[in-house]
C-alpha positions as CSV (number, residue, x, y, z in Angstrom):
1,X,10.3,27.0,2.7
2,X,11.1,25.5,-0.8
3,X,13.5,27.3,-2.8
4,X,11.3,27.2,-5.9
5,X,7.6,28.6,-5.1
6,X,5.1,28.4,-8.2
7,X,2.1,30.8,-9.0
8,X,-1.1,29.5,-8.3
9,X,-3.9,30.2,-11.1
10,X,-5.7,27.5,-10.7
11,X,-9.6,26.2,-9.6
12,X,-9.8,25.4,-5.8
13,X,-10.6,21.6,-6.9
14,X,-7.2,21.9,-9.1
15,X,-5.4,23.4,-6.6
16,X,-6.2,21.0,-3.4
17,X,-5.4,18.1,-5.7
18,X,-2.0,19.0,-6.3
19,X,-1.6,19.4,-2.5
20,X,-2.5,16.5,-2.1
21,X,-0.8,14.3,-4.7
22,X,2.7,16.1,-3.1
23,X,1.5,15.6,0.4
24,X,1.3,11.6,0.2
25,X,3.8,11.2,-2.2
26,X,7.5,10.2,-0.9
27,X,10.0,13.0,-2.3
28,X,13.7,12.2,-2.8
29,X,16.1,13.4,-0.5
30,X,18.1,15.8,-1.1
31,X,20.1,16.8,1.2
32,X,20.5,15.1,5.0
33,X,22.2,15.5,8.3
34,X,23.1,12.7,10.9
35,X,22.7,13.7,14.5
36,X,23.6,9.7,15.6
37,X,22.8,7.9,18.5
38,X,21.2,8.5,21.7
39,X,20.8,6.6,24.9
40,X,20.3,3.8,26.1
41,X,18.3,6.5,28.3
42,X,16.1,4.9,31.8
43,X,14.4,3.3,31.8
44,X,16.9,1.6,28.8
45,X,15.4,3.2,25.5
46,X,18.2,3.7,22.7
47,X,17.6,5.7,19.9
48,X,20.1,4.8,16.7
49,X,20.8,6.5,13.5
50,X,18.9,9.7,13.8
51,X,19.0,11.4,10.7
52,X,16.8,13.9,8.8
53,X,16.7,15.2,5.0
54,X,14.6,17.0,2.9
55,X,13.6,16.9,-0.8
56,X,13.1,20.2,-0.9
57,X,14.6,22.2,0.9
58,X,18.2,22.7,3.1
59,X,18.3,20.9,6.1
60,X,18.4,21.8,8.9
61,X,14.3,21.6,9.4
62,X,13.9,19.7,12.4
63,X,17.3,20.7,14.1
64,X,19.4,18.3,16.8
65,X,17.1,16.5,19.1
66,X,16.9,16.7,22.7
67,X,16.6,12.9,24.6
68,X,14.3,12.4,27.4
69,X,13.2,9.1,29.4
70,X,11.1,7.7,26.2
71,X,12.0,9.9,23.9
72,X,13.6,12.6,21.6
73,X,12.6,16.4,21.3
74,X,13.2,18.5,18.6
75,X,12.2,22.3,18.4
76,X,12.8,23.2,14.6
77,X,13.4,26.9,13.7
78,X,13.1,26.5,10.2
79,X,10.7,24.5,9.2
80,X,7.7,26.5,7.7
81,X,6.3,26.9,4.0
82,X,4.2,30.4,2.6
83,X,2.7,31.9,-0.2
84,X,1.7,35.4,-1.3
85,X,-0.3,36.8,-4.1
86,X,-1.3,33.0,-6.0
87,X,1.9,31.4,-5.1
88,X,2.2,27.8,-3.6
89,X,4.9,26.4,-1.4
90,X,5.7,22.6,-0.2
91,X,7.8,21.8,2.5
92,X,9.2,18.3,3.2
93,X,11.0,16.6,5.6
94,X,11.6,13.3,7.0
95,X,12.9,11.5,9.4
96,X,14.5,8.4,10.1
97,X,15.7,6.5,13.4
98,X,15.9,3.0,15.2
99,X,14.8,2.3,18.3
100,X,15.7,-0.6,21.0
101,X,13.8,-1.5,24.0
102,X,13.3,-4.5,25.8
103,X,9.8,-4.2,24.7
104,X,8.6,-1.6,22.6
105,X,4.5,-1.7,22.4
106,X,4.1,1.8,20.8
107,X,5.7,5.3,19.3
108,X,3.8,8.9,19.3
109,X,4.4,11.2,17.2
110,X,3.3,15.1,18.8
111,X,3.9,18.2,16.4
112,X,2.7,21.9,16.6
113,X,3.0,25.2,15.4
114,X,1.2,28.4,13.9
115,X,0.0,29.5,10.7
116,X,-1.6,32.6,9.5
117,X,-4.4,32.9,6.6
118,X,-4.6,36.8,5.5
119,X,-6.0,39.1,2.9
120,X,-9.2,38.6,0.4
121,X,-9.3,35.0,-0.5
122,X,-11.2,31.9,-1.2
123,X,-11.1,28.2,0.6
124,X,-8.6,27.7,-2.1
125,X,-6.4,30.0,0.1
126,X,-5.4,27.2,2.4
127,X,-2.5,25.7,4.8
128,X,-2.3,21.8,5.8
129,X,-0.1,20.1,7.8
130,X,0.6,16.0,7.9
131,X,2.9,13.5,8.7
132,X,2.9,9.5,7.6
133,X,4.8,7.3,9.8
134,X,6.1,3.7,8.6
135,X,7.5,1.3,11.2
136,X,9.6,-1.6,10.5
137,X,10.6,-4.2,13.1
138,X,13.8,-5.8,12.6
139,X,14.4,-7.7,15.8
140,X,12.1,-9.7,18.4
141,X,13.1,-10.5,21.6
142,X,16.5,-9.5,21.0
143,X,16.6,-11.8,17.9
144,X,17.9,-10.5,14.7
145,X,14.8,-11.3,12.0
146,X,14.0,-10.5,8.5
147,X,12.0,-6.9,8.6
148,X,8.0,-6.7,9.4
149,X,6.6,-4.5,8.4
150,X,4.2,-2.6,10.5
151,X,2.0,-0.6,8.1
152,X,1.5,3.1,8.1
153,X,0.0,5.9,10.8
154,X,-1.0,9.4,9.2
155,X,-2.6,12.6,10.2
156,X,-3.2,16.2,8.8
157,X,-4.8,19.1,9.4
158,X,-5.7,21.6,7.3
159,X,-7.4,25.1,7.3
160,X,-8.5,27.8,5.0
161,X,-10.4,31.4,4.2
162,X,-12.0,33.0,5.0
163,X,-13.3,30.6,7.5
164,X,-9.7,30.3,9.5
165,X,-8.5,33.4,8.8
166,X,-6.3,34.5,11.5
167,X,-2.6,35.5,12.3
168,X,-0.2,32.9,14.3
169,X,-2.8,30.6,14.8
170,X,-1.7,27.5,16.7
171,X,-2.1,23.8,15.2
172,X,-1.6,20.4,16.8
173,X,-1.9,17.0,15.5
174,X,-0.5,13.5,17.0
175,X,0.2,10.5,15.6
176,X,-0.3,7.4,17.8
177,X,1.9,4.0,16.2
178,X,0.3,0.6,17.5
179,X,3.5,-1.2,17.9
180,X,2.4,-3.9,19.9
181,X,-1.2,-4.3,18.1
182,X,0.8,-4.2,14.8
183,X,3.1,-7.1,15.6
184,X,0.1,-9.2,16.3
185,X,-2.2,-8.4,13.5
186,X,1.4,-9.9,11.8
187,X,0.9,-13.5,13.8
188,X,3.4,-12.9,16.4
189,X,2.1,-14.3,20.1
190,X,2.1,-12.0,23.0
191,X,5.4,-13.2,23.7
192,X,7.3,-12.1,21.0
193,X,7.9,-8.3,21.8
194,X,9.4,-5.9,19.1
195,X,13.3,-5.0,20.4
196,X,14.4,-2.5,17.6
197,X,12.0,-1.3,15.1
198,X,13.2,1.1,12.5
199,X,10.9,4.3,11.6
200,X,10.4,6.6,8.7
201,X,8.5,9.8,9.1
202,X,7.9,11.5,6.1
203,X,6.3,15.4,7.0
204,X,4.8,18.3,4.8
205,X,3.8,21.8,5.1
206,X,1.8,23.3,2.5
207,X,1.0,27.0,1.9
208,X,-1.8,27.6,-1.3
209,X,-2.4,31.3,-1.8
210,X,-4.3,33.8,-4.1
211,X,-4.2,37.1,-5.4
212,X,-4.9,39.3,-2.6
213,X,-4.1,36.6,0.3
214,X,-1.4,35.6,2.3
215,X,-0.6,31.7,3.7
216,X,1.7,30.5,5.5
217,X,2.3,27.4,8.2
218,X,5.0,26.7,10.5
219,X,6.5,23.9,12.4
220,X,7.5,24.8,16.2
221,X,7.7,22.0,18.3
222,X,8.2,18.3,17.5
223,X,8.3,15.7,20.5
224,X,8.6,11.6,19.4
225,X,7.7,9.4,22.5
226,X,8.1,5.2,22.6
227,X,6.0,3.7,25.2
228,X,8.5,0.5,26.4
229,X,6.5,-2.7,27.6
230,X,6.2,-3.0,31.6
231,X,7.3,-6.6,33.0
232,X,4.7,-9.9,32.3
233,X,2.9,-10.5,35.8
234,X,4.5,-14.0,36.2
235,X,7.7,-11.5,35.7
236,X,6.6,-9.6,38.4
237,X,6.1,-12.5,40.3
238,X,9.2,-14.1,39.6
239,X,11.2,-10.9,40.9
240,X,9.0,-10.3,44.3
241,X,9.4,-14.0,45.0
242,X,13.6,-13.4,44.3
243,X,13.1,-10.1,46.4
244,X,11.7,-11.8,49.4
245,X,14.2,-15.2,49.1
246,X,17.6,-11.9,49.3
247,X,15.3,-10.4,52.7
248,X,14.9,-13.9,54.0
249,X,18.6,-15.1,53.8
250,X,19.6,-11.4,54.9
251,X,17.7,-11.8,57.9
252,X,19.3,-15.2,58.3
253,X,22.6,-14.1,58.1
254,X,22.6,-11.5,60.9
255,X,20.8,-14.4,63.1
């Protein structure tokens, strides 16, 4: 929650605008804490340089990640923006990490949570929710080269009174990154396959309230997967044909 809320007087056409100029806007950072490296984790994904800051407000908002197979959990308990009575509160975070692969086609981004819309309001009594993600390769086929940039990925949510008026009412949204399809739109060949690309995922939660209503949104659960390239068929081939040359000699031998 940011440490400096502001009362909220304004239009509903006023007041969504501002949202949304602080939603898709970068904010400086802050404050920030490095959690390092983690991996190489099977089947060989390594994630480098975790780190996560805030332009608004103390950090810890995500909280130390958890590595799986593919990827990193995180299951922030402070994370969460409100307003009460015509105030207005923006939450940001963002995250930043590297991640090597012998092929990496793609990265998901999976968040959730709960908000709660309460009291006598209009739509202008609202919560969203979003995330931007930038990706960034810096090395193909375990070749050092200049950074490519991948574009952006985005999604939001966003609900309001007195049409989503509830208490603790889960949200989801997911954020798919075409690594692979990216990389190609670049001119790269199916080939060349993205080793370490470098990510940058800027989130926001933003409460709007009224006189009379109550807003607020929280983050809960935050889960980034990779999806690592499988081997070429002529790989494939290549290894069944080593695999049955080893049985072959084996059975040789004990002639």
């Amino acid at each position: 929650m940011s440490r400096t809320s502001r009362r909220f007087f304004s239009a509903s056409a006023a007041a969504l605008g501002i949202a949304l100029i602080g939603f898709f806007s970068s904010t400086a950072s802050a404050a920030s804490i490095s959690y390092g490296n983690f991996g190489p984790v099977p089947p060989g994904v390594t994630f480098l340089n975790v780190q996560e800051s805030s332009g608004t407000d103390p950090v810890p908002l995500y909280g130390p990640p958890v590595a799986f197979a593919t990827g990193l959990d995180f299951d922030p308990t402070s994370f969460g923006a409100s307003g009460a009575g015509g105030a207005a509160d923006l939450t940001d975070g963002q995250l930043n990490f590297t991640v090597m692969a012998s092929n990496i086609t793609s990265m998901n981004v999976a968040e959730s949570g709960a908000y709660t819309l309460s009291g006598i309001g209009t739509p202008a009594t609202r919560v969203l929710a979003g995330a931007i993600v930038r990706g960034s390769v810096t090395q193909i086929n375990g070749v050092n080269v200049a950074p490519v940039d991948l574009g952006t990925a985005n999604a939001s949510v966003a609900f309001s009174l007195p049409f989503n008026a509830g208490v603790a009412v889960p949200w989801s949204i997911s954020i798919p990154f075409n690594v692979a399809g990216a990389l190609a739109a670049q001119g790269f060949g199916a080939n060349q396959h993205a080793t370490k690309v470098d990510f940058a995922i800027n989130n926001q939660l933003i409460a709007l309230s009224e006189p009379g209503s109550v807003a607020s949104i929280s983050k809960q659960d935050f889960v980034i997967t990779t999806q690592p390239g499988v081997p070429e068929p002529a790989t494939l081939g290549l290894a069944g044909m080593a695999l049955c040359g080893m049985a072959i000699a084996a059975r040789q031998r004990k002639s």
